[in-house]
ZADO-1210 file (C-alpha; in nm, 4 decimals, padded with zeros to 6 digits):
<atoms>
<atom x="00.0000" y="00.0000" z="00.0000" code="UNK" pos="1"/>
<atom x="00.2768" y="00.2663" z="00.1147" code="UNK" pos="2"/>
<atom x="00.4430" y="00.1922" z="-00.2136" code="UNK" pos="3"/>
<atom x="00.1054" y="00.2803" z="-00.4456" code="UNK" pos="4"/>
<atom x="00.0750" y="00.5763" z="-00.2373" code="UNK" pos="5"/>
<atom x="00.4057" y="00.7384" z="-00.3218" code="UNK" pos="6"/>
<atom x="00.3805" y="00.6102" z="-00.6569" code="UNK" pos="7"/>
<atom x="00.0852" y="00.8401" z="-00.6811" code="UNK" pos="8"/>
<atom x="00.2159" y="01.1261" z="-00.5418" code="UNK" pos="9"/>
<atom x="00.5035" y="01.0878" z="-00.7642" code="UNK" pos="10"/>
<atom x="00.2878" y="01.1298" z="-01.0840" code="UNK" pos="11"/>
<atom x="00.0960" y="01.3932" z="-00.9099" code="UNK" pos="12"/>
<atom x="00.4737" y="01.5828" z="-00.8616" code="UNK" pos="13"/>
<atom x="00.5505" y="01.5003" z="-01.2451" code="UNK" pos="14"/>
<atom x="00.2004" y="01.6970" z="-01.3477" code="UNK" pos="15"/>
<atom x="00.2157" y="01.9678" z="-01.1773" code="UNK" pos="16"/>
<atom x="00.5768" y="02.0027" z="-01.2939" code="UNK" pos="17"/>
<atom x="00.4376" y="02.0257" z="-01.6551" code="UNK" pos="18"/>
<atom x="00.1275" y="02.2437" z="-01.5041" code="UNK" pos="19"/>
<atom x="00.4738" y="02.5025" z="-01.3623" code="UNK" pos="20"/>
<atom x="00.5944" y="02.5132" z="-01.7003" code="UNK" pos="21"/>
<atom x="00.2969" y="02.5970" z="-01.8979" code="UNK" pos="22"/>
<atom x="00.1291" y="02.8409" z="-01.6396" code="UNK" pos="23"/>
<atom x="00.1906" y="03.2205" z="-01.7246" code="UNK" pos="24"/>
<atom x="00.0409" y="03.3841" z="-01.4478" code="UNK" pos="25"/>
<atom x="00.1876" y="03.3850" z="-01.0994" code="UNK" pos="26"/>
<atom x="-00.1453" y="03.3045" z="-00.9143" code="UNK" pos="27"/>
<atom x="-00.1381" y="02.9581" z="-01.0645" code="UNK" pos="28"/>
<atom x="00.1973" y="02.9339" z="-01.0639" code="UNK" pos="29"/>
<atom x="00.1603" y="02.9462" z="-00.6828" code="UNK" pos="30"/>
<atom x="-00.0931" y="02.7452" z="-00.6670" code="UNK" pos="31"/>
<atom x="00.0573" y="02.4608" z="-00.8470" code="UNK" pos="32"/>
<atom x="00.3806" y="02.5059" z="-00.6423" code="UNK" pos="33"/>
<atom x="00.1869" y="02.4911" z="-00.3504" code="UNK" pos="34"/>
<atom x="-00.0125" y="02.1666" z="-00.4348" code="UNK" pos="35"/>
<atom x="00.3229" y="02.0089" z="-00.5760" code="UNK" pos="36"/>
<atom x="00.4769" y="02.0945" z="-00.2200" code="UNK" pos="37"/>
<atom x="00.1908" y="01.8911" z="-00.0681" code="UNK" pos="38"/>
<atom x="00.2315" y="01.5720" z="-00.2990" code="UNK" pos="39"/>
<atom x="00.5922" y="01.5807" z="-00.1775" code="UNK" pos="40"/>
<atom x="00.5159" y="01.6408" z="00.1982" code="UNK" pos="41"/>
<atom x="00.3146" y="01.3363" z="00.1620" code="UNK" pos="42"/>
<atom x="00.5949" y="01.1546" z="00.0068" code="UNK" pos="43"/>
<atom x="00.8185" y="01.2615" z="00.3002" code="UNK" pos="44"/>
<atom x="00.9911" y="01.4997" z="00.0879" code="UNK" pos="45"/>
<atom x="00.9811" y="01.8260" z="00.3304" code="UNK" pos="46"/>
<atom x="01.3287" y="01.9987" z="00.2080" code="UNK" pos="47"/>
<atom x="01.1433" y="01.9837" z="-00.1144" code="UNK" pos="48"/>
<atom x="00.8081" y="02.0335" z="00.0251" code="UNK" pos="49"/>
<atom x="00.9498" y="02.3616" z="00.1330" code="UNK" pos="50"/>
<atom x="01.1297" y="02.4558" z="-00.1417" code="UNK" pos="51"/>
<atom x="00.8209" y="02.4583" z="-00.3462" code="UNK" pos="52"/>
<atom x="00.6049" y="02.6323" z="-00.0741" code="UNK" pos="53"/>
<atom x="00.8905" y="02.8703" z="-00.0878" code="UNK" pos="54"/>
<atom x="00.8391" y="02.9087" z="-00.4622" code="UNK" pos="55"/>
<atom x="00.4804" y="02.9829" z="-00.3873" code="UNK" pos="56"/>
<atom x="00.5188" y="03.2545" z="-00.1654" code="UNK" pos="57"/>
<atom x="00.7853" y="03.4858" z="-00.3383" code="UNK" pos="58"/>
<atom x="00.5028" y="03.4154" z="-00.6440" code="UNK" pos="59"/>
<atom x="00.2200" y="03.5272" z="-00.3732" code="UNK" pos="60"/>
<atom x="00.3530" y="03.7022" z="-00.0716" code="UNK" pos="61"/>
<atom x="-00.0086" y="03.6537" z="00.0899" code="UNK" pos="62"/>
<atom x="-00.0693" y="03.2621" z="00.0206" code="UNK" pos="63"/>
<atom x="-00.1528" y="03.1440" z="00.3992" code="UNK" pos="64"/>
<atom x="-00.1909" y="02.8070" z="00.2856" code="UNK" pos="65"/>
<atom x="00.1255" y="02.8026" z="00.1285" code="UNK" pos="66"/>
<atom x="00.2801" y="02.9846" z="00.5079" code="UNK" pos="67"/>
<atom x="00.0976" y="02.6907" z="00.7004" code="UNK" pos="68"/>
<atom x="00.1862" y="02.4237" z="00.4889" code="UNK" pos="69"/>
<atom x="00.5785" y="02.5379" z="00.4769" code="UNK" pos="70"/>
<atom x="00.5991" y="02.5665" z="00.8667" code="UNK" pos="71"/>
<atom x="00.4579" y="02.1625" z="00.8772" code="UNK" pos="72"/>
<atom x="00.7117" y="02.0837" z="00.6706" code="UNK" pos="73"/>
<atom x="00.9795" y="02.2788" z="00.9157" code="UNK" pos="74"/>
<atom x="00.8197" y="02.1264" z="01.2160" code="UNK" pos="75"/>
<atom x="00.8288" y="01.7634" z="01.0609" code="UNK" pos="76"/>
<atom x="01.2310" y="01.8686" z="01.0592" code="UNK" pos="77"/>
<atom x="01.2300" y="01.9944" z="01.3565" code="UNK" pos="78"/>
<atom x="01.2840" y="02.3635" z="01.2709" code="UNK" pos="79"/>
<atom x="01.0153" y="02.5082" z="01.5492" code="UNK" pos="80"/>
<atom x="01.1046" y="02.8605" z="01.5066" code="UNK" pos="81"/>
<atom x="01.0468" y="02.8450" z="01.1348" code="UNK" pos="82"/>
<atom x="00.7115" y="02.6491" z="01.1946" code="UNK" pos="83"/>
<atom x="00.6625" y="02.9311" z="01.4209" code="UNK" pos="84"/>
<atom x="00.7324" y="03.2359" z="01.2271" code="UNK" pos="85"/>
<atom x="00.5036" y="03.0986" z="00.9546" code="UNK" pos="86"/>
<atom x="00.2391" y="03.0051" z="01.1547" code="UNK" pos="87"/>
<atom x="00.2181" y="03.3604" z="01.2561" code="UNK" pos="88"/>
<atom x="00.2420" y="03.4964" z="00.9602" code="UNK" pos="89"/>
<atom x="-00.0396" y="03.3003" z="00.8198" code="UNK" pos="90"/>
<atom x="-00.2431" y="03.3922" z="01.0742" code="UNK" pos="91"/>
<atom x="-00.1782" y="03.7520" z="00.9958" code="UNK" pos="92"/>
<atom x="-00.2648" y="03.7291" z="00.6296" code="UNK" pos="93"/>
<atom x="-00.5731" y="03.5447" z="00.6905" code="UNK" pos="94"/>
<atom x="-00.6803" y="03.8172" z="00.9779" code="UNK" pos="95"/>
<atom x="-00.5982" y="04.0697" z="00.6951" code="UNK" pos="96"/>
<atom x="-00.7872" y="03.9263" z="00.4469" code="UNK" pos="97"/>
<atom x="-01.1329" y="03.8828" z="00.6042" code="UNK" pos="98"/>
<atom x="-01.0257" y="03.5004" z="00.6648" code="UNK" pos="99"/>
<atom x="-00.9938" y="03.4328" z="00.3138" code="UNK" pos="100"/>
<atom x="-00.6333" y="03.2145" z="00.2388" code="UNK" pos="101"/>
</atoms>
């Protein structure tokens, strides 16, 4: 079972690869990084996971989703002040924007 799940998520990572490269504006572009960050979260993958919420962010400073799901990834490594910072953060935008992510 564990094997057909990251199977999965890897062909879910390969799409929205192709989905990054054919997007022109930013808004999807940070959505798909976002979304590709959670296949590889799932797949254990949370320097990449990261990397790719990272991605998402400097593409849309007020993502929340994309500041909550980075600081998971930094607590699953142990980075608590990073999970931290982000957390905050995301609660910020989300108090800013009505509640909306």
């Amino acid at each position: 079972m564990g094997k057909i799940r990251k199977s999965n998520y890897n062909i879910e990572i390969e799409d929205l690869t192709q989905a990054i490269k054919l997007f022109r504006k930013n808004n999807d572009k940070a959505i798909a990084y976002n979304n590709r960050g959670n296949a590889k979260f799932w797949n254990s993958d949370y320097d990449g996971a990261i990397v790719d919420y990272t991605s998402s962010i400097e593409l849309k400073p007020d993502y929340a989703d994309a500041f909550y799901n980075r600081a998971n990834a930094n607590e699953r490594l142990g980075k608590t002040k990073k999970a931290a910072d982000d957390r905050k953060k995301a609660k910020e935008l989300e108090e800013t924007s009505g509640g909306k992510k």
